[in-house]
C-alpha positions in Angstrom: 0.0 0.0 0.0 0.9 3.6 -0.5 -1.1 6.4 0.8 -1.4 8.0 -3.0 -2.4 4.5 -4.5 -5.4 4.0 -1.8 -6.4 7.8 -2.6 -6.4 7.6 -5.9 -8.4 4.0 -6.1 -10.9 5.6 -3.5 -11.1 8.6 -6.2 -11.9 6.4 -9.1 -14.2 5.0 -6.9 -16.2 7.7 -6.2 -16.2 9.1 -9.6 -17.8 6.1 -11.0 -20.5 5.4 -8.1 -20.7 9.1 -6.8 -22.4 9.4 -3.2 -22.2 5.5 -2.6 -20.4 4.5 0.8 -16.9 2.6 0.0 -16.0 0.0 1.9 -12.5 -1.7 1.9 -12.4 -5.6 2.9 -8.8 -6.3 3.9 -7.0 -9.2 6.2 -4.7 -7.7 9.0 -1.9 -8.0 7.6 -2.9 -5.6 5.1 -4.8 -3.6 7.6 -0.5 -3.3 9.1 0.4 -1.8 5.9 -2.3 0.2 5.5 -2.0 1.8 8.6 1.6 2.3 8.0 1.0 3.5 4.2 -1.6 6.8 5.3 0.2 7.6 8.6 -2.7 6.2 10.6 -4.5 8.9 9.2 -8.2 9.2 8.4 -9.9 8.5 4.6 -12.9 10.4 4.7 -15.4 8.2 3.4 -14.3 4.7 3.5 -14.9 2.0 6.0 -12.4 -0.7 6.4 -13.5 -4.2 7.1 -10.7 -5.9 8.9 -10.8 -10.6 8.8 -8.3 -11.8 11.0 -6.7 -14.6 10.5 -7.9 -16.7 14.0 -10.6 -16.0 16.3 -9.8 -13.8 19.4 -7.1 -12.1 17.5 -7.1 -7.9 19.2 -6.5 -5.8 16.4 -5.7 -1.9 17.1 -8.1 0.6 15.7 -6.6 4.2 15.9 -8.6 6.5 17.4 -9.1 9.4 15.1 -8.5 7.3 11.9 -10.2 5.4 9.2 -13.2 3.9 9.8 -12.6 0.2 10.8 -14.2 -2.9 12.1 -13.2 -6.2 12.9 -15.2 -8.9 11.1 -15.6 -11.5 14.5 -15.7 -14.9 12.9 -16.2 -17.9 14.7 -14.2 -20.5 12.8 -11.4 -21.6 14.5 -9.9 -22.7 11.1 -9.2 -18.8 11.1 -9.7 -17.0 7.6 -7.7 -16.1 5.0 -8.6 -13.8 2.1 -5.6 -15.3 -0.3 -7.5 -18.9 1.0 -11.0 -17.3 -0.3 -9.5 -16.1 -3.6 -8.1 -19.5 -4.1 -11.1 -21.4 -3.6 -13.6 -19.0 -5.9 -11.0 -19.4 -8.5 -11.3 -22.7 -8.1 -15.1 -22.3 -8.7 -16.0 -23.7 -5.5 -17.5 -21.7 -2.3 -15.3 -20.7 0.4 -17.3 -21.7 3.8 -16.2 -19.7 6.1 -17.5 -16.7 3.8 -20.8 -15.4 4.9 -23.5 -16.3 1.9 -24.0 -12.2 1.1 -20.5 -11.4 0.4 -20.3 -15.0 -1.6 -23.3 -13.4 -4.3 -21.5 -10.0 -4.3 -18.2 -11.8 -5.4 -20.1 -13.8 -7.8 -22.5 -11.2 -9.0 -20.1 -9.0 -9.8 -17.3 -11.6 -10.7 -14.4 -10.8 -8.3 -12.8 -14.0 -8.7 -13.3 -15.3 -11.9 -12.6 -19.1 -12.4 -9.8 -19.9 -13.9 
């Protein structure tokens, strides 16, 4: 992540679905380099969705920041986005994917099979 890159996608963003609310879906380790990338400082506009990788994991939220949440799963096979890619790509379903975000991905065809 760079700060200029996330800006710049979130601008696209908004140009092509003006006054829609952006949401960012991101594992932790990315959330890290986010953080790191905008000076843990605040995107107007866009909520970040944080999946940790195991259940219980504490996950710092800066005060003052981007909007964030953890996403609490209860799967103590943990989750992992690159695992979720995989298994669309795959053309299968991944299970510890809640059903709505599985018909966004495949209604708007975020992992294609290969």
């Amino acid at each position: 992540f760079r700060d200029d890159d996330m800006r710049g996608v979130i601008e696209r963003i908004r140009e092509l679905h003006p006054g829609k609310e952006i949401y960012q879906v991101m594992g932790e380790d990315s959330y890290e380099r986010f953080l790191e990338a905008t000076n843990r400082k605040k995107i107007p506009g866009v909520t970040i969705v944080i999946l940790p990788r195991k259940v219980g994991v504490d996950i710092e939220i800066p005060p003052g920041g981007t909007a964030a949440y953890v996403f609490r799963h209860t799967s103590e096979a943990g989750f992992s986005s690159s695992a979720a890619r995989k298994i669309f790509m795959e053309g299968g379903t991944p299970y510890f994917v809640p059903p709505e975000v599985v018909a966004v991905a495949r209604r708007e065809n975020l992992y294609p099979p290969r």
